[in-house]
N, C-alpha and C positions, 0 to 999 in steps of 0.2 A: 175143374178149372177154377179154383179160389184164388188164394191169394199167392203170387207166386215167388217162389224162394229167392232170398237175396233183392228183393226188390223193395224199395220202401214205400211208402204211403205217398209219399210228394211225388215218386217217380211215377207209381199206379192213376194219381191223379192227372198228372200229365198225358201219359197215355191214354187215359180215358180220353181225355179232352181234344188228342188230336185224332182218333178214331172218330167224334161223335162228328168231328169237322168235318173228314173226310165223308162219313157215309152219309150226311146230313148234306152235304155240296151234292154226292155224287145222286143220291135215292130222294132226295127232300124229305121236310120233316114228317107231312105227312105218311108217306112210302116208308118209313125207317120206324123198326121197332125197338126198341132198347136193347132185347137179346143179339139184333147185328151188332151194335156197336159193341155191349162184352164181349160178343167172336171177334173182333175187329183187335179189342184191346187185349184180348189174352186174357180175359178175365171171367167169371159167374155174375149171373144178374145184382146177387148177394153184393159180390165186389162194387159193382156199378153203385147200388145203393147206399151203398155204406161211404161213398162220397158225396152224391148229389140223391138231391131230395126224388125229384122228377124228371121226364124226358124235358121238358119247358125249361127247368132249370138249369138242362147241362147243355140244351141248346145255346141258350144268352151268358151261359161259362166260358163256350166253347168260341162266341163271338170275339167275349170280352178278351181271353186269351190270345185268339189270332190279331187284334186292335193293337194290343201292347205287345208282341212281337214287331209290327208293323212298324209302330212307332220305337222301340228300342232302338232297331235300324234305320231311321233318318238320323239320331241320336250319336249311333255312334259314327257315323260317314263326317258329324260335322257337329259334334256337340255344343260350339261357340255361336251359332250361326243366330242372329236377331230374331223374333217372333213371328218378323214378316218373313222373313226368308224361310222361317217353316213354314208358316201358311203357305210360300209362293211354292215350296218344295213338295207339297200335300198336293197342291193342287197341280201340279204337273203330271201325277201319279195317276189322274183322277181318267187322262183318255187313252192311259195303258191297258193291253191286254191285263187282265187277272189272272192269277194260278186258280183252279178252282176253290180253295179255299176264301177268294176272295168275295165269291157271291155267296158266300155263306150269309151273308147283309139282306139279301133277297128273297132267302128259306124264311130269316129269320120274322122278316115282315109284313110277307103271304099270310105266316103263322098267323101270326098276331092280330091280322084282321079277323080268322078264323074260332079263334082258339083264345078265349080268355083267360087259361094258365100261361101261354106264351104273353100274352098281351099287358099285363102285367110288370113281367122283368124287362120286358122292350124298353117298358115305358120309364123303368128307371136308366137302363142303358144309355136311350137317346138322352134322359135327362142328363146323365155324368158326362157322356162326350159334350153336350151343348156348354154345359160347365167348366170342361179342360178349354173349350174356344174357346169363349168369354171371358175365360180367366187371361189366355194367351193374348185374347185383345186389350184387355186393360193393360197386360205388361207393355205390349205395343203403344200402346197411348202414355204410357205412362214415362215412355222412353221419347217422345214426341215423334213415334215414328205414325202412328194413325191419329185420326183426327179425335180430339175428346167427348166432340159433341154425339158423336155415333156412339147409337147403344150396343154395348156389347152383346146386349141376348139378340137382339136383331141382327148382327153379324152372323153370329154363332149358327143361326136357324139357316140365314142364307147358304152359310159352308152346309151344315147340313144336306141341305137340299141339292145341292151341288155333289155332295160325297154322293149320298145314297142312293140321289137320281141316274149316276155314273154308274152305277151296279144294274141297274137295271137295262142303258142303254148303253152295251157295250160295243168296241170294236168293230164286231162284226155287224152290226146292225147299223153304224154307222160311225165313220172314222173321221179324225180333223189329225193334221198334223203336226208334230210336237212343236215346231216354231211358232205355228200360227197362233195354238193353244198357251204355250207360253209367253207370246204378245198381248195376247187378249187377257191372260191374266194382272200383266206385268201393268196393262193401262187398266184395270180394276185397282189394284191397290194403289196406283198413282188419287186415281181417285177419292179413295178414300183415308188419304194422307190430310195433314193440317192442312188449312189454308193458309195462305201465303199472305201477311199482312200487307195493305197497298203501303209504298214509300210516302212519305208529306211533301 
């Protein structure tokens, strides 16, 4: 089970990456040993290797991967749409059922308490997502759609905590529904819009 014919290197990567998703959501990281995931992906341990360093490694690949899938697809539904209306678009998402893949967010951070090779690439993860916000909020501001005085890494952490937290309390553990969660958003970012200069 090497490398398999007619298949290239980017596609084997890929595969990898959605097999480690899958077994890593369904077994956790702990439970999941590298050799499931080359059964998974059709491939030898060797194969595995010969992409990713570590199982830690192709865990926060595997995240990273499913992230920007996620995001490709608000992208293309509505690629014009302002900064805030991604933000408001993200966070509508946030008290949706998940496909399993989605708690992969939750393997990922169990890990990373546990396991100082996971803890590691987490840490630059959370950093890059905290930096695509932050970046999103300056454009936001920059557009005078949010206020300039708000720090953008302070925002950034807030989403954070709001995405990640949403992984962990899901659906089933407790539900709000989409109107309500969409008003409750919708009066957050009214919030933290410019202020409004008084008239003289």
């Amino acid at each position: 089970m090497g490398r398999i014919a007619g298949v290239t290197a980017a596609e084997t990567r890929e595969r990898l990456l959605l097999a480690a998703a899958e077994v890593f959501a369904e077994r956790g990281y702990d439970g999941t040993r590298v050799a499931d995931i080359a059964a998974a992906a059709g491939v030898s341990n060797g194969a595995l290797y010969a992409h990713f360093g570590s199982k830690a490694g192709l865990l926060v690949a595997a995240l990273r991967a499913h992230g920007r899938h996620q995001l490709a697809s608000l992208f293309v539904t509505d690629p014009d749409r302002s900064a805030t209306e991604l933000l408001l678009a993200i966070g509508r998402t946030l008290t949706r059922r998940r496909d399993p893949l989605g708690y992969l967010v939750v393997e990922a951070l169990v890990a990373a308490r546990r396991d100082e090779d996971v803890a590691g690439p987490m840490r630059d993860y959370v950093a890059e997502r905290a930096t695509w916000i932050a970046d999103l909020v300056r454009v936001a501001q920059g557009d005078a759609e949010l206020d300039r005085e708000l720090s953008p890494d302070a925002v950034a952490h807030f989403c954070l905590l709001l995405g990640m937290g949403s992984a962990l309390v899901s659906p089933d553990l407790h539900g709000v529904g989409d109107e309500e969660w969409a008003a409750l958003l919708s009066r957050i970012v009214k919030a933290l819009a410019p202020r409004e200069e008084p008239e003289d």
